[in-house]
C-alpha positions as CSV (number, residue, x, y, z in Angstrom):
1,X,0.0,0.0,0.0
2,X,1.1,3.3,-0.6
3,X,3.2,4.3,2.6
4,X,1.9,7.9,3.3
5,X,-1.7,6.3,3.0
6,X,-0.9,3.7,5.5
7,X,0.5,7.2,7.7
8,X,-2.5,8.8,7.6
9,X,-4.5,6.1,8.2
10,X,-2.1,5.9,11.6
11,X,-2.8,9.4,12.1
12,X,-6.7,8.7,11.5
13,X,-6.8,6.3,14.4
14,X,-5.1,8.5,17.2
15,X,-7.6,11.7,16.3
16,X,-10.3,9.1,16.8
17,X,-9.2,8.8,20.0
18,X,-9.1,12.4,20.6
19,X,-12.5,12.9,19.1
20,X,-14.6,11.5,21.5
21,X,-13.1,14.2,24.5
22,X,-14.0,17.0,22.0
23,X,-17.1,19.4,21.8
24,X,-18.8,19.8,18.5
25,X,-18.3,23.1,18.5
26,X,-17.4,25.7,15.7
27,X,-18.5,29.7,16.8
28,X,-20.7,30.5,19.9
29,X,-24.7,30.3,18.1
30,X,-27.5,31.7,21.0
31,X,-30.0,28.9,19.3
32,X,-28.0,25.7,20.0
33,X,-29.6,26.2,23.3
34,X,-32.7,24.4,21.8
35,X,-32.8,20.4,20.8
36,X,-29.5,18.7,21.0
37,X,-28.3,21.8,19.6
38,X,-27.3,23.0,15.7
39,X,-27.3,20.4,13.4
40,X,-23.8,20.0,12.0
41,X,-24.7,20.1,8.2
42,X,-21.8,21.6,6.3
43,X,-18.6,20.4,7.9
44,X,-18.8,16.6,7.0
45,X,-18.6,15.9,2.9
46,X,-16.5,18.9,1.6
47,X,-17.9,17.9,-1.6
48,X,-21.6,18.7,-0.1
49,X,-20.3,21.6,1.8
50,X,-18.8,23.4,-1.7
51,X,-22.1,22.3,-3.9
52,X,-24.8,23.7,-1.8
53,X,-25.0,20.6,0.6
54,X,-26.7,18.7,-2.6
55,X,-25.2,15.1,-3.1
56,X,-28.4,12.5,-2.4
57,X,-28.7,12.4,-6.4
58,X,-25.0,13.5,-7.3
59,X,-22.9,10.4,-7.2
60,X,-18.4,10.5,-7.3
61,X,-16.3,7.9,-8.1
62,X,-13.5,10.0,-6.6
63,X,-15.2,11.4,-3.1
64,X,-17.2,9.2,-0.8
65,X,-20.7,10.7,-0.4
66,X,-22.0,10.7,3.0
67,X,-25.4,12.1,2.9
68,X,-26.6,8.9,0.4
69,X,-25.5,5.3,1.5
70,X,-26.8,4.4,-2.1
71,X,-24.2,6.2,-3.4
72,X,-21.4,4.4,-2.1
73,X,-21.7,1.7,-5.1
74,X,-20.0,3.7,-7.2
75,X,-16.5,3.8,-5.1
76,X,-14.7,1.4,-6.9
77,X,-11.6,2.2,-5.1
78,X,-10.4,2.4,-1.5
79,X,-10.7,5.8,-1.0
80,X,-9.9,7.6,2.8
81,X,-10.8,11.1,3.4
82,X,-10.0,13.3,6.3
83,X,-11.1,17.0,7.0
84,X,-11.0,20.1,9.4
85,X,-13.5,22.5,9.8
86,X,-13.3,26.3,10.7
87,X,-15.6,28.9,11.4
88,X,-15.8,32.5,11.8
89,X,-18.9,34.0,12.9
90,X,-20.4,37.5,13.8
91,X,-23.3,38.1,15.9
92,X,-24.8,41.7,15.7
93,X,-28.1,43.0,17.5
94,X,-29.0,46.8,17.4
95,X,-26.9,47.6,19.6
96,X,-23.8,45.2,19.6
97,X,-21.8,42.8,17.7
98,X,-19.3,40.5,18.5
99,X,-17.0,38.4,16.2
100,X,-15.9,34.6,17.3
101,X,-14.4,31.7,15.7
102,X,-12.9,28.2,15.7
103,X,-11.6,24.9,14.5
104,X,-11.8,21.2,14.7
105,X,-11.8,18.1,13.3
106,X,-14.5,17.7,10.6
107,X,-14.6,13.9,9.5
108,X,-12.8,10.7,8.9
109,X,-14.0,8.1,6.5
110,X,-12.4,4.7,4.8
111,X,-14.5,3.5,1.8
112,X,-13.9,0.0,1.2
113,X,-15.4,-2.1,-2.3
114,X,-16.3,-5.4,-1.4
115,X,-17.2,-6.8,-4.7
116,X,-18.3,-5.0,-7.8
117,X,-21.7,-4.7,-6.4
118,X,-21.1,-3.8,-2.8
119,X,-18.7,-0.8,-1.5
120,X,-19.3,-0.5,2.5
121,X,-18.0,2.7,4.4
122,X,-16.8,3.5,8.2
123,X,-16.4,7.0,9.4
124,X,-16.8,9.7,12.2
125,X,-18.7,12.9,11.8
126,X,-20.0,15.6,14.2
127,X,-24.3,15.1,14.7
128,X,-24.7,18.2,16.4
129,X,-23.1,21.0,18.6
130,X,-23.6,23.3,21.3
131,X,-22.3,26.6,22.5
132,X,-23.9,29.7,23.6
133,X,-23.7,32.4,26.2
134,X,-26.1,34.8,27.0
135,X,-26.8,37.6,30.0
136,X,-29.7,39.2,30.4
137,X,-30.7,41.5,33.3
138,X,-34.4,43.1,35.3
139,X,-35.5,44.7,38.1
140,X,-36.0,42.7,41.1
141,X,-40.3,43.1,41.6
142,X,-40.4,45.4,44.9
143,X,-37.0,46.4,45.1
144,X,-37.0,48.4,41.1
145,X,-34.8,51.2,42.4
146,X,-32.0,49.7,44.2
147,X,-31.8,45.1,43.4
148,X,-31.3,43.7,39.6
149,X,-30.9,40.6,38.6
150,X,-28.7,39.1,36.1
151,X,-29.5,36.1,34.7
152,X,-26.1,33.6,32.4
153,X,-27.2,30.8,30.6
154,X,-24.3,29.0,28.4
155,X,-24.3,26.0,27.2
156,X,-21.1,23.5,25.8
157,X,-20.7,20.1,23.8
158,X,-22.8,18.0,21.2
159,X,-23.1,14.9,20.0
160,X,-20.6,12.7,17.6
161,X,-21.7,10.4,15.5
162,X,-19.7,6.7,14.1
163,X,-21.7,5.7,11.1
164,X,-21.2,2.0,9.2
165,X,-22.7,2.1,5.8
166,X,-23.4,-0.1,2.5
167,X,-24.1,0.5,-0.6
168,X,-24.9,-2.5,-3.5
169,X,-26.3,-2.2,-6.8
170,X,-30.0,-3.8,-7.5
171,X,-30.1,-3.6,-10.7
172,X,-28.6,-1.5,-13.8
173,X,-28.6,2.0,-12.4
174,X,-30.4,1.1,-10.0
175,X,-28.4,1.0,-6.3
176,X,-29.9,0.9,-2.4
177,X,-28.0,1.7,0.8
178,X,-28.1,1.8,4.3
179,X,-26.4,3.2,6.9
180,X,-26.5,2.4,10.8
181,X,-24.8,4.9,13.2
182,X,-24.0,5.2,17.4
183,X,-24.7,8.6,18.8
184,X,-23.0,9.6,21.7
185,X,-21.4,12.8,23.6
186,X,-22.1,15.0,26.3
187,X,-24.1,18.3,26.5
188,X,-24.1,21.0,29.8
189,X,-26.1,23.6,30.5
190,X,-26.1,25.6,33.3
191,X,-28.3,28.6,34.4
192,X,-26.6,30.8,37.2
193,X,-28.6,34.1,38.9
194,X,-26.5,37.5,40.8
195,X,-28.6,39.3,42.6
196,X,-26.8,43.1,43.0
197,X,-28.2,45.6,45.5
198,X,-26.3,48.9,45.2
199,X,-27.2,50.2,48.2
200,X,-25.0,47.1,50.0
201,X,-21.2,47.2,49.1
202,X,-20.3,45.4,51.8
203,X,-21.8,41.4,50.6
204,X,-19.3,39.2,48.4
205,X,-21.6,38.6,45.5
206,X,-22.6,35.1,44.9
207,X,-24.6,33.5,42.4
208,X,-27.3,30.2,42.5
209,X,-26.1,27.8,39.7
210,X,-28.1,25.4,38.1
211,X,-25.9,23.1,36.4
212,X,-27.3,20.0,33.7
213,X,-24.9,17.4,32.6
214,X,-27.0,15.5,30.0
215,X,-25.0,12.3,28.6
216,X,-26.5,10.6,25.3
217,X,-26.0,7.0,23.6
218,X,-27.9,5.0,20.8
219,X,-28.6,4.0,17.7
220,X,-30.3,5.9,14.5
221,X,-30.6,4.0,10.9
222,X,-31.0,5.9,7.5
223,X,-31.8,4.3,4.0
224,X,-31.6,5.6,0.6
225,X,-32.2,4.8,-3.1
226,X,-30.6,6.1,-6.2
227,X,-31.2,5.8,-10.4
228,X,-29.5,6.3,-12.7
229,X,-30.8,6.4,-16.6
230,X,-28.8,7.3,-19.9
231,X,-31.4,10.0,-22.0
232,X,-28.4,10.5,-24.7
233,X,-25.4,9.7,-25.8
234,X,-23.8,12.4,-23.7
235,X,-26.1,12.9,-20.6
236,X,-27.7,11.2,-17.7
237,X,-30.5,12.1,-15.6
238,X,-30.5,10.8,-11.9
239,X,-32.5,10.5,-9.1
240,X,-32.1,9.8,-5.2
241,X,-33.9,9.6,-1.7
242,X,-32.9,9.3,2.0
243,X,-34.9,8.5,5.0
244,X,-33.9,8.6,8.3
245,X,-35.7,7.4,11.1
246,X,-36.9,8.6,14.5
247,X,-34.6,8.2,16.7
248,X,-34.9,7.1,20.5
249,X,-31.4,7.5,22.4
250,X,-30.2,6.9,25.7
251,X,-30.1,10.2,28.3
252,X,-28.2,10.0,31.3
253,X,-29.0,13.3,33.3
254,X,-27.8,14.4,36.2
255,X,-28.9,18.3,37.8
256,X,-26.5,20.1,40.6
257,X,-27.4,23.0,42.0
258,X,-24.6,25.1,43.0
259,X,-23.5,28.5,45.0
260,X,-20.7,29.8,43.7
261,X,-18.8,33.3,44.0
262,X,-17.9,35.8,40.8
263,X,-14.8,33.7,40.6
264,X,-16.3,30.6,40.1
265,X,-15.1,29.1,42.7
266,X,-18.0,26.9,44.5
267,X,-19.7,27.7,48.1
268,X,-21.7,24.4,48.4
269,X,-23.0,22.2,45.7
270,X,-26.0,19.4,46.1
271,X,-27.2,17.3,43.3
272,X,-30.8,17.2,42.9
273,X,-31.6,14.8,40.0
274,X,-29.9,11.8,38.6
275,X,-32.1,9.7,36.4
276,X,-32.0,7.7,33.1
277,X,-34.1,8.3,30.2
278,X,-34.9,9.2,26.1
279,X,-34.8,11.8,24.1
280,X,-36.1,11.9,20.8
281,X,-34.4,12.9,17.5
282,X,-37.0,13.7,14.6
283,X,-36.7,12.1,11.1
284,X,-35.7,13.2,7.9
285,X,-36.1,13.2,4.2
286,X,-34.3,13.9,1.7
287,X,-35.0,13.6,-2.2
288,X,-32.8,15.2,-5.2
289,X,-32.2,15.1,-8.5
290,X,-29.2,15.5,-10.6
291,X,-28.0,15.7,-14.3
292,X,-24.6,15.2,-15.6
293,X,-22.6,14.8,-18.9
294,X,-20.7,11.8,-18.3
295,X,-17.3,13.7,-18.5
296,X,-16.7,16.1,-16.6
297,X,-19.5,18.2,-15.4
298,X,-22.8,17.8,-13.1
299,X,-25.5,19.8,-11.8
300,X,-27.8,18.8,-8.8
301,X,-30.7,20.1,-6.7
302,X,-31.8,18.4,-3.4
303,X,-34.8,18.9,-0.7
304,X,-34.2,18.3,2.9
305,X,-37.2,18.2,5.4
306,X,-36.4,17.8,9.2
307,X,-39.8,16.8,11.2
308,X,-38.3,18.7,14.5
309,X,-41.8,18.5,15.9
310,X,-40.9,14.7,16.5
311,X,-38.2,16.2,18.7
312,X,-38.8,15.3,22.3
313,X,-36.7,16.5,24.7
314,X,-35.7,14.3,28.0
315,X,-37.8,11.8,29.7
316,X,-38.5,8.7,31.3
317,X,-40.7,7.0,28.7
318,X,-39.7,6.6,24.6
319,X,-41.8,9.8,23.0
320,X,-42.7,11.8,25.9
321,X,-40.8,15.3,27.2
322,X,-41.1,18.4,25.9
323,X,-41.7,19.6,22.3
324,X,-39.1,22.7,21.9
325,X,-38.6,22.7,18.2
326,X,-40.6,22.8,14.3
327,X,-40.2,21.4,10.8
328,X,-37.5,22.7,9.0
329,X,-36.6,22.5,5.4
330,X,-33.7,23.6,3.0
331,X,-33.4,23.6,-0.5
332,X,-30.1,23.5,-2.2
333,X,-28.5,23.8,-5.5
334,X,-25.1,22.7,-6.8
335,X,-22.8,22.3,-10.0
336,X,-19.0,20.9,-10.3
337,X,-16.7,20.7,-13.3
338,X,-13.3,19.7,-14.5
339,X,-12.0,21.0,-17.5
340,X,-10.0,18.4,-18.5
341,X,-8.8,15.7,-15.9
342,X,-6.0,14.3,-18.2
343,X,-4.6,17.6,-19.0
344,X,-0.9,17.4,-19.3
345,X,0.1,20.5,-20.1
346,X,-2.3,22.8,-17.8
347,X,-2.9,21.7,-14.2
348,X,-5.5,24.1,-13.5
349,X,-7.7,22.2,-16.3
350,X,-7.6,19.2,-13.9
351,X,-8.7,21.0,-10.9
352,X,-12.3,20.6,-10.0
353,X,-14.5,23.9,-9.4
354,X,-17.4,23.9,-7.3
355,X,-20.3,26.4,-6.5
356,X,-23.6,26.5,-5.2
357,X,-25.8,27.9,-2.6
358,X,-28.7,26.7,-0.3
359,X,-32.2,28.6,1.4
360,X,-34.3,27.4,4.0
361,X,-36.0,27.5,7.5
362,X,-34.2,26.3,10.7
363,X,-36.0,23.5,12.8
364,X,-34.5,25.3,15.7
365,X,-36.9,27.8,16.8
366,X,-36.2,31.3,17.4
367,X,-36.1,33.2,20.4
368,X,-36.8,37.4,21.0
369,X,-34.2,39.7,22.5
370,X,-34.0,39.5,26.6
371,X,-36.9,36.6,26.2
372,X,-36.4,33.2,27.6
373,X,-39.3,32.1,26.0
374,X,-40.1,30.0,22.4
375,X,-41.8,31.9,20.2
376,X,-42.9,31.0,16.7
377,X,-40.2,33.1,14.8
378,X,-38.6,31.7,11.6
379,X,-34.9,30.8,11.2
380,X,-34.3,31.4,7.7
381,X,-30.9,30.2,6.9
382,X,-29.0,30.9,3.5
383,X,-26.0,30.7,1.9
384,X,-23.5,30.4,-1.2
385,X,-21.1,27.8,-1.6
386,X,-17.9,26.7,-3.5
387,X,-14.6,24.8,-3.8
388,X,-12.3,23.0,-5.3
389,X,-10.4,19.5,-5.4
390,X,-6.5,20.1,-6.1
391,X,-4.9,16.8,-7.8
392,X,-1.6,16.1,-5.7
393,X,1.4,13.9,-6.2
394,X,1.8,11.6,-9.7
395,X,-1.7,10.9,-10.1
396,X,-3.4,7.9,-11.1
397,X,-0.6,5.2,-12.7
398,X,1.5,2.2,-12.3
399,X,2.3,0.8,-9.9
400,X,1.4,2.4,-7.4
401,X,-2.2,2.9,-8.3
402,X,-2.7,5.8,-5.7
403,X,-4.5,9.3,-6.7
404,X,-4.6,12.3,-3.9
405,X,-6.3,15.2,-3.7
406,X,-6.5,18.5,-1.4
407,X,-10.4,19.2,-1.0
408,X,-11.3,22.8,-0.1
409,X,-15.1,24.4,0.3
410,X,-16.0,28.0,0.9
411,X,-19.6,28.9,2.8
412,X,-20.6,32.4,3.5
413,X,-24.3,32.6,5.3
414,X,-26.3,34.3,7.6
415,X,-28.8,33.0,10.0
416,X,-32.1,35.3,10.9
417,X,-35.3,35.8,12.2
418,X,-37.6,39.1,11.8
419,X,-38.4,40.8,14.4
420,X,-35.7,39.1,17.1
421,X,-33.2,41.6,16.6
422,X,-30.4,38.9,16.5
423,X,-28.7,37.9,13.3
424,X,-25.6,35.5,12.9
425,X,-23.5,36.1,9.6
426,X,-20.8,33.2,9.5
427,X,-18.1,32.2,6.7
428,X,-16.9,28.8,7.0
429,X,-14.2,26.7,5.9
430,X,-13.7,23.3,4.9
431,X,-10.1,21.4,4.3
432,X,-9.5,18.1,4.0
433,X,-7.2,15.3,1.7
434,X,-8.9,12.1,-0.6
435,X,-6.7,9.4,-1.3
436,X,-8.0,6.7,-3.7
437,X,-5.9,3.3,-3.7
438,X,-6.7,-0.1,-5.9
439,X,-6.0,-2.5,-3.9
440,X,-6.0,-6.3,-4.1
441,X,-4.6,-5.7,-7.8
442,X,-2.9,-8.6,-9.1
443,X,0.6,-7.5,-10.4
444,X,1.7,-8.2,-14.0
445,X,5.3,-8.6,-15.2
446,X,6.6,-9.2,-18.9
């Protein structure tokens, strides 16, 4: 095998391991307080990330597609991808405006033919991640003049997600997949009050801390179709589908309430709740449709519909706890080409250029400046895409068989709803490496 794929497949395994103590986070976002936080869309397939998040129609024999298991049939080789993602993001009210940002690890993934009908896949991807901090501050009732309160809620972690899937061909062009995956991570929340009388300078302030540690485990299963028909000699017309099923995982909660001074350093601490339960991810669809020219260029548009009103937050019993999110949807639209992959003479004519864009409306509700309360606001999130895929090394020949390649993707957004006075503008970045290997080739010698 080629010996810097064997490396990073070494290097693969020890970020695995450092994975699982990692947050999903990119750039402090006030709605991840809702749900199991923002979905992490965007900073798994680079590919998808560059094209508008479309890919459940658009196949690649060169990239492993991660939003259709179905898909997966046509990676005939051993291909292993690794990515970072980055994030810079500014939040801006009518008053203020801050500016934040961050890295991490974006994905791992080893897709593996198993026959000329079968390709399975492995890999690691972030499900969903939280971060926020907020203060807001009022009058304490009977004492206006002289008490206020000032309320801190922040929030910290997300879930990770280890996905097995397989992809076969059913017929000709017609190909099914599935793909099973293990939640798990960590999510706390805390809620702290400060009660500041201005008339008393001689009190150490303190603050009443309630702090939620919420650990989550289990299973979810998605399943997808794809066809694939020839209309003429030079174009092909595609079509693809996803479902993913309602979810029931595992929560582990445990709630400590806490008296702590300005430093953070803790007066007396009790815990008040431990207790094992479910929470409830919603399902989701997907359908798309894609159109390419057999060569070297595609174009794809895809529908996403997240039934967040399935979301059920913690409880005791499967399907109960409370309802703190809606349906969401996002429509998105993407293109790639390469000028010529076998150009000798011009290496920008074997690069591969990406663009696209995507609308829709959150499943994360949103909530009104200095309210703690879900309203019926609507997240409208949009945003343009693009990227490349830069050829590296000798390319695709004897004997070693290998082909690499520097993925890049480009997103610049904004997140808003009217009349909550809060809107997030964020540019994100996605970098990561492909390498495509044949192996079990049987070697030839004159």
């Amino acid at each position: 095998m080629y010996k810097p794929f064997r490396a990073l497949l070494l290097i693969s395994g020890l970020a695995l391991g450092a994975q699982q103590g990692q947050a999903q986070q990119l750039s402090n976002s006030p709605y991840s307080r809702f749900g199991v936080g923002d979905m992490a869309h965007g900073t798994s397939s680079i590919r998808s990330a560059a094209m508008g998040q479309i890919g459940v129609a658009s196949g690649s024999g060169a990239l492993i597609n991660d939003q259709n298991p179905a898909l997966l049939f046509y990676n005939s080789s051993v291909t292993f991808e690794a990515a970072v993602a980055a994030e810079l993001k500014r939040l801006s009210d009518k008053n203020n405006s801050q500016i934040d940002g961050t890295a991490n690890l974006g994905s791992l993934a080893l897709a593996l033919p198993l026959s000329r009908r079968w390709t399975a896949s492995i890999g690691l991807r972030p499900y969903s991640r939280v971060n926020y901090a907020s203060v807001s501050s009022s009058p304490v009732k009977g004492a206006e003049n002289t008490v206020t309160s000032f309320s801190e809620y922040n929030g910290s972690g997300g879930l990770n997600e280890v996905y097995f899937a397989n992809g076969v061909r059913i017929a000709t062009g017609l190909t099914a997949g599935v793909s099973g995956s293990y939640l798990f991570g960590t999510i706390d929340r805390q809620e702290s009050t400060v009660l500041v009388d201005r008339e008393d300078s001689t009190s150490a302030l303190q603050k009443t801390l309630i702090r939620t540690s919420s650990r989550y485990s289990g299973l979810m299963f998605k399943g997808g179709l794809h066809y694939r028909k020839k209309v003429s000699d030079k174009a092909n017309l595609a079509f693809g589908a996803t479902y993913t099923g309602k979810a029931h995982i595992e929560t582990d909660r445990q709630v400590a309430q806490e008296r702590r001074f300005l430093d953070e350093s803790v007066i007396s601490s009790l815990v008040t709740d431990s207790l094992e339960g479910y929470t409830t991810l919603p399902q989701m669809l997907q359908v798309g449709v894609a159109y390419d020219n057999n060569k070297n260029w595609s174009l794809g548009a895809d529908y996403t519909q997240t039934k967040g009103s399935d979301f059920r937050g913690f409880s005791l019993n499967k399907g109960e706890g409370r309802q703190e999110m809606g349906d969401g949807y996002r429509v998105g639209v993407g293109t790639e080409f390469t000028p010529d992959a076998g150009s000798v003479s011009s290496y920008f004519r074997r690069v591969t250029y990406r663009f696209g864009g995507y609308y829709g409306n959150s499943e994360i509700k949103a909530i009104s400046q200095g309210s703690n309360a879900v309203t019926a606001h609507d997240l409208k999130d949009m945003a343009v895409t693009w990227g490349f895929s830069l050829p590296l090394g000798r390319g695709v020949r004897p004997p070693d068989y290998t082909q690499a390649l520097l993925n890049t993707s480009f997103t610049v957004g904004q997140m808003q709803a009217k009349n909550t006075g809060l809107k997030e503008q964020y540019f994100r970045v996605n970098v990561g490496v492909t390498f495509n290997n044949k192996w079990f080739i049987k070697r030839k010698f004159d």
